[in-house]
Structures are given as structure tokens and as C-alpha cells.
C-alpha positions as CSV (number, residue, x, y, z in Angstrom):
1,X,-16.4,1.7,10.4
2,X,-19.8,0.9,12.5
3,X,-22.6,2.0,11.5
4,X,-24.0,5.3,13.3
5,X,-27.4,4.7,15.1
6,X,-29.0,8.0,16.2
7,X,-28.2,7.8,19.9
8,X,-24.6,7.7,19.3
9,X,-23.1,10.8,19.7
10,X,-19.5,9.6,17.6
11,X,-17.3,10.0,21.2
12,X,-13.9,8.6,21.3
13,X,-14.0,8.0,17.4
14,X,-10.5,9.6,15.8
15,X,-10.6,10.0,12.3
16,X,-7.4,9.7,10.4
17,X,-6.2,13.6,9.8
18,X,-4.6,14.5,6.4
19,X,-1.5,16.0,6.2
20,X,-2.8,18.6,3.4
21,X,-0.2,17.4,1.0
22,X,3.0,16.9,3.3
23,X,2.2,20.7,4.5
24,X,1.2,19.7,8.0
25,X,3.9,16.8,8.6
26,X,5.7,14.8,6.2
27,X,4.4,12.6,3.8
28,X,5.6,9.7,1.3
29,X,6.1,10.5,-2.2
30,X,4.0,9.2,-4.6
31,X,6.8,9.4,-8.1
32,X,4.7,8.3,-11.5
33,X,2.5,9.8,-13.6
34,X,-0.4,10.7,-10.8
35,X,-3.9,12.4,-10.8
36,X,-6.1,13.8,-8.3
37,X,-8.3,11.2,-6.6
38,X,-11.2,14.0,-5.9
39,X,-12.2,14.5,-8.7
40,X,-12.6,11.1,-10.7
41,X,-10.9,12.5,-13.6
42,X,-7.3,12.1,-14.8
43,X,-6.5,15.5,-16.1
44,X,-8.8,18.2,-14.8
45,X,-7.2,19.1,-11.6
46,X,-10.5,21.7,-11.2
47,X,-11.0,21.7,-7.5
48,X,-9.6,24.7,-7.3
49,X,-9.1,27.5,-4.2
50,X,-10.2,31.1,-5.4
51,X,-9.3,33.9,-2.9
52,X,-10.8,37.4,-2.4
53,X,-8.2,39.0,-4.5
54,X,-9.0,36.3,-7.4
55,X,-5.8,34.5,-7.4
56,X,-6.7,30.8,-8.1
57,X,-4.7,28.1,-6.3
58,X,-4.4,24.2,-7.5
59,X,-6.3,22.9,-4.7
60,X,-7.4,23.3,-0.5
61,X,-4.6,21.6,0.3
62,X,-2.4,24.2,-1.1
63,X,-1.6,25.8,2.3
64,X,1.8,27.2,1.0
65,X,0.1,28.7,-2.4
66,X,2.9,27.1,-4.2
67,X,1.0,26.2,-7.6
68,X,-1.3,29.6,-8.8
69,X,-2.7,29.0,-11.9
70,X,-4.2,32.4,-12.5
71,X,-6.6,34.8,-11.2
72,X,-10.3,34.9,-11.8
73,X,-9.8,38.9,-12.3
74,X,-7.8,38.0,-15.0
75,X,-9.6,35.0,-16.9
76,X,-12.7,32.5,-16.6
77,X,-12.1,29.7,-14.7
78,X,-12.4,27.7,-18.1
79,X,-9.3,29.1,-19.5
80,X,-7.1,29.1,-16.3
81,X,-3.9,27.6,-17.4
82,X,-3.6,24.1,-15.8
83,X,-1.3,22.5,-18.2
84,X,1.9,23.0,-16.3
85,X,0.1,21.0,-13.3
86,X,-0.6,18.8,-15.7
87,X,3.2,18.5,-17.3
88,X,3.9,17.8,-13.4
89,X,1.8,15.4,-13.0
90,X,2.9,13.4,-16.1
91,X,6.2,13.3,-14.9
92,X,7.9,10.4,-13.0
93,X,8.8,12.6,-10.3
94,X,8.6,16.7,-9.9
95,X,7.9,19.0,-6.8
96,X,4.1,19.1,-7.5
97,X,2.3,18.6,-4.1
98,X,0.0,16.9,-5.3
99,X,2.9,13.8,-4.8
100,X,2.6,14.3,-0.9
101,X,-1.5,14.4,-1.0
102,X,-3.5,11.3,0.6
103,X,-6.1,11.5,-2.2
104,X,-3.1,11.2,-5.2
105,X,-3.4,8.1,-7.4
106,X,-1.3,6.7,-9.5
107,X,-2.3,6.5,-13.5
């Protein structure tokens, strides 16, 4: 991409949209052991969604709340149970959205 000088005021630039994790439109499927690209680490999955209620969701791209792993009411966010993301992840193929998601990587 150019580089942005102060006078340019970005229009008629398109930046590729994300299809939060197939939710938006269909997306390939990544099958593999995989891991979350934002955050640099292979088995955290920590950029978690918290809502009002506490209910803690896998990630912002989450849009259907299909994988809760707990509730802040309930637990600290240390001890919020991410092991069966990680069990997903690990294997070659499973229904974890994460498999739709532009940022996945493969391990």
C-alpha cells in the first residue's frame, strides 16, 4: 500500500473486509492443527469478548456466540476454561470458527 502523506484524505481506497469467521459470507476452511494469528501465540486463544451479563465468548469475530468459554461472574479470566478450543484447534478438522477466520494459521 502507498504511503499516506498528510494531505491525503484516503478517498477511493477499499480495504479488504473480513468475513468475521465465515459469519458474514462464506469462507474456505482452513483443516489442520490451527492457531489464532492475533495473538502471536499458539495456544492462548485470550482475545476474548466479555458481555454485560459476563458471558465470555472465544473471540470479536464470534458474531453467532457459538464457543462461550465461561462467564467472568462465574471465574477470573485466568481460569476460564479454554481447553476445549484448544482440543478444536488441534484437530485436523472440527466446527471451531476459528477454521473460517482470515487471521487463522496453520501450526
Amino acid at each position: 500500500m502507498p504511503e499516506i502523506d498528510d494531505n491525503d484524505d484516503c478517498s477511493g481506497r477499499i480495504n479488504d473486509p473480513w468475513s468475521r469467521a465465515g459469519n458474514l459470507w462464506d469462507e474456505k476452511i482452513i483443516n489442520g492443527k490451527i492457531w489464532c494469528g492475533s495473538s502471536g501465540k499458539h495456544d492462548t486463544f485470550d482475545r476474548n469478548v466479555v458481555l454485560p451479563n459476563g458471558d465470555t465468548y472465544l473471540c470479536c469475530m464470534d458474531y453467532g456466540l457459538k464457543h462461550k468459554i465461561g462467564n467472568l461472574f462465574e471465574t477470573d479470566f485466568y481460569s476460564l476454561d479454554r481447553s476445549q478450543i484448544i482440543r478444536m484447534a488441534n484437530e485436523e478438522s472440527s466446527d471451531l470458527i476459528c477454521r473460517k477466520c482470515t487471521i487463522c494459521k496453520k501450526q
